[in-house]
Every structure is written in C-alpha cells, then in structure tokens.
Short mmCIF file of the C-alpha atoms (twelve columns), coordinates in Angstrom:
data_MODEL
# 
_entry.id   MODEL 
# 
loop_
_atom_site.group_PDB 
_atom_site.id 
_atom_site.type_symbol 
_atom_site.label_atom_id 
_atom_site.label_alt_id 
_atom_site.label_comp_id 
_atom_site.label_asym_id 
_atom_site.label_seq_id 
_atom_site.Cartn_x 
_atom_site.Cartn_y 
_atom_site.Cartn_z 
_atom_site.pdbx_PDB_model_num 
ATOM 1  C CA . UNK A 1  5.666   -71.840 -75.513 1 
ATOM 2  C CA . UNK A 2  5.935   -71.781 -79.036 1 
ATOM 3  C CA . UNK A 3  6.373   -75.836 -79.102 1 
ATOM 4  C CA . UNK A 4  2.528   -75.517 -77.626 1 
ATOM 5  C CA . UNK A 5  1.725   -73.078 -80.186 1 
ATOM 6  C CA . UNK A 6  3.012   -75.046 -83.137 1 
ATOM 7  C CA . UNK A 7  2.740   -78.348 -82.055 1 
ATOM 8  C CA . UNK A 8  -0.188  -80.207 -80.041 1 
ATOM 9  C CA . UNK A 9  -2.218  -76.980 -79.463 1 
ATOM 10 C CA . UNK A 10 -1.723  -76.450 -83.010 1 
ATOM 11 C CA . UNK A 11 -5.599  -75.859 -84.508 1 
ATOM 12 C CA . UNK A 12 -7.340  -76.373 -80.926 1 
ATOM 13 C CA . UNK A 13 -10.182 -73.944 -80.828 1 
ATOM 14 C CA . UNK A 14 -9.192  -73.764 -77.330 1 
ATOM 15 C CA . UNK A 15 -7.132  -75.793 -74.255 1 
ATOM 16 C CA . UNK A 16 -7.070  -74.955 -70.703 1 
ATOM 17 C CA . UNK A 17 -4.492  -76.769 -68.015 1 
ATOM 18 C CA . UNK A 18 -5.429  -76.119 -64.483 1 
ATOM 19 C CA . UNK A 19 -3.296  -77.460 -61.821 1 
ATOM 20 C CA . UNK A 20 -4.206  -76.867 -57.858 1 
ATOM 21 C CA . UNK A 21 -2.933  -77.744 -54.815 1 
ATOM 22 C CA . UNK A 22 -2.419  -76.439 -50.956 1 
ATOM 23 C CA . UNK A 23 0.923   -76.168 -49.533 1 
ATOM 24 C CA . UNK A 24 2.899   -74.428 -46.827 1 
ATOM 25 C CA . UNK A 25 4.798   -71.216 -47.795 1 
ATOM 26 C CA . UNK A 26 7.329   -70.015 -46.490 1 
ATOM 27 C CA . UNK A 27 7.028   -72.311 -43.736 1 
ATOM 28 C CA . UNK A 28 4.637   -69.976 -42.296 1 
ATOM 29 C CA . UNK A 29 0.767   -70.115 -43.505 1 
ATOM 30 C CA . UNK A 30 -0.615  -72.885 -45.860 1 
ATOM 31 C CA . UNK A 31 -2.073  -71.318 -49.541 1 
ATOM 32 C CA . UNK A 32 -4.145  -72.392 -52.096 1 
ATOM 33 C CA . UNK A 33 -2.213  -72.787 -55.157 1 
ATOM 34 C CA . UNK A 34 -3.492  -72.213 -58.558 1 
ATOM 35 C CA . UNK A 35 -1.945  -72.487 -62.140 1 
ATOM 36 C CA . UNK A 36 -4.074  -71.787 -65.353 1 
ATOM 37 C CA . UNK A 37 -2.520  -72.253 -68.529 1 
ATOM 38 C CA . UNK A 38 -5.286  -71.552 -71.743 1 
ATOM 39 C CA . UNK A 39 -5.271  -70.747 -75.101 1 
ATOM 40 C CA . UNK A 40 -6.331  -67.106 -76.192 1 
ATOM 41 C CA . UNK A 41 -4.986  -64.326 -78.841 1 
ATOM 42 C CA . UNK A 42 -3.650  -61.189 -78.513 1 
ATOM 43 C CA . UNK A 43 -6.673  -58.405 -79.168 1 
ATOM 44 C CA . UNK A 44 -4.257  -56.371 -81.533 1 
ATOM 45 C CA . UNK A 45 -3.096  -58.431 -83.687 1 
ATOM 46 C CA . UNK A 46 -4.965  -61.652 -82.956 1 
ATOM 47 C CA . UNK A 47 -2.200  -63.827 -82.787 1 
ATOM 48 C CA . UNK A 48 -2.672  -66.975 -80.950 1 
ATOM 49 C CA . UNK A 49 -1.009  -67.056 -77.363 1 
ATOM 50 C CA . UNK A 50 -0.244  -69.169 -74.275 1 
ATOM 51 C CA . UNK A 51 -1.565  -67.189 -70.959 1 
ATOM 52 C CA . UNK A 52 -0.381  -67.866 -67.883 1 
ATOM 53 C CA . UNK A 53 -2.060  -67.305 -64.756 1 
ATOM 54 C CA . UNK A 54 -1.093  -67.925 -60.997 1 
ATOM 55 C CA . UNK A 55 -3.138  -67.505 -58.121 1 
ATOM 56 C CA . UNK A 56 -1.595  -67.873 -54.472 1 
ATOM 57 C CA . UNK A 57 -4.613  -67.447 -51.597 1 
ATOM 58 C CA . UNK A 58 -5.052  -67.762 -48.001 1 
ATOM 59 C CA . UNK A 59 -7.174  -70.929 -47.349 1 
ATOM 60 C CA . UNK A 60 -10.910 -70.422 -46.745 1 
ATOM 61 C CA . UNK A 61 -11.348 -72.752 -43.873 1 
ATOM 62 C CA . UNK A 62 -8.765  -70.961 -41.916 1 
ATOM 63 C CA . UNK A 63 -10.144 -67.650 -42.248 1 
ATOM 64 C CA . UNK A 64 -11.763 -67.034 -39.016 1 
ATOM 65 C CA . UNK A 65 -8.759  -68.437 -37.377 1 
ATOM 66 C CA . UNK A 66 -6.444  -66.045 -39.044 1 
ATOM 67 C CA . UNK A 67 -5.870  -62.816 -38.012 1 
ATOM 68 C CA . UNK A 68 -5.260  -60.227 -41.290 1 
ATOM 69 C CA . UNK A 69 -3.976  -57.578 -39.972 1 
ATOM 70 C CA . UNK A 70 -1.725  -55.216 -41.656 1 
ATOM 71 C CA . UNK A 71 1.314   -56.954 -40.710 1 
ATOM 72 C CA . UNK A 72 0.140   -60.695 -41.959 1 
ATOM 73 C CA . UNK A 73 -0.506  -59.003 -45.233 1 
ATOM 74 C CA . UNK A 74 2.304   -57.378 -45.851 1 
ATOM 75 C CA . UNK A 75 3.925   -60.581 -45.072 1 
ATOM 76 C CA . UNK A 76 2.202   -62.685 -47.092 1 
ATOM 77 C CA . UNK A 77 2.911   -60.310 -50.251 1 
ATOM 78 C CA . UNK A 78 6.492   -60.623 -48.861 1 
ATOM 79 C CA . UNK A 79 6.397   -64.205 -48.989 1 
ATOM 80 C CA . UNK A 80 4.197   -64.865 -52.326 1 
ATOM 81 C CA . UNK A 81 6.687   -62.944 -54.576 1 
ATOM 82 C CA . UNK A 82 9.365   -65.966 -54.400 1 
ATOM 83 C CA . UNK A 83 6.788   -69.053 -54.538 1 
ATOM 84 C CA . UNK A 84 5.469   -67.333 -57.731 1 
ATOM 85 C CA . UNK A 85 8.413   -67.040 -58.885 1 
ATOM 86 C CA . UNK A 86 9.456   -71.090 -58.273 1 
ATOM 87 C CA . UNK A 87 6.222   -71.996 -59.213 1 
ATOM 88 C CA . UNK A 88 6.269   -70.102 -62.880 1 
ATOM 89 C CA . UNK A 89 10.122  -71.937 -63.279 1 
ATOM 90 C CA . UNK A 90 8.400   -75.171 -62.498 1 
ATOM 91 C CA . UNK A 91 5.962   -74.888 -65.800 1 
ATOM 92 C CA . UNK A 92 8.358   -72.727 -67.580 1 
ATOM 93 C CA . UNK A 93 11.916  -73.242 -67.023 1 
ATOM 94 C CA . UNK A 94 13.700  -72.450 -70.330 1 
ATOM 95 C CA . UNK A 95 10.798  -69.395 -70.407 1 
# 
C-alpha cells in the first residue's frame, strides 16, 4: 500500500476504486460483491492511508424468495468469512 501512498496517489486530494460484481458463494446463494478502496488519514496523527472496505450482501431481487431464518444466517456468516478472505488476497496479496 505504501507504493499507492508514495507513488500515483502521491498528492491526490482524494481517489476512490470501487469494484462490484454478483457471484455465487459457496456454491450456495449468489451475493453482491463490493470492494472500496479510498484515500483518507488517520484522525490521530493525520497520516495519509489506504482504507479498505468489503461488502458481501444477499441480492435484493431475491429477497422475497429467500427465506432468512436463523439457520441461512448463520450460514451465510459461515460462508462470507472465506470469500472475504480470497477476495482481500485478490487486491492485496503481498498485504
């Protein structure tokens, strides 16, 4: 991340890199997939930063054929740690 930092980010008042897309995980349930990358500092020190955010969510035209009981969301939670995990190694994998 420091590359970022020091190199083409280098100055920017601010950058933001979203990337979306649906896919099936876990073989089980397709997701909405999000990964936001922006600028920002750090509020104690104001050093400048890279933050990372991932967002993994049950599709909204599905939702009234889904059924979200207890057991589908303990599931998906089961399932989400992994992806997250791939996904983050994906944009980050030295990190």
């Amino acid at each position: 991340m420091r590359q970022w930092i020091e190199g083409p980010l280098r100055r920017a008042e601010q950058f933001e890199l979203h990337a979306f897309k649906v896919f099936r995980m876990a073989g089980e349930r397709d997701v909405n997939s999000w990964m936001r990358c922006k600028t920002a500092s750090l509020a104690t020190s104001n050093q400048p930063i890279v933050l990372v955010e991932q967002d993994l969510n049950t599709l909204q035209e599905r939702a009234e054929e889904e059924q979200f009981n207890i057991d589908y969301i303990r599931q998906f939670f089961v399932d989400c740690q992994p992806e997250l995990d791939r996904i983050l190694n994906l944009y980050f994998p030295n990190a």
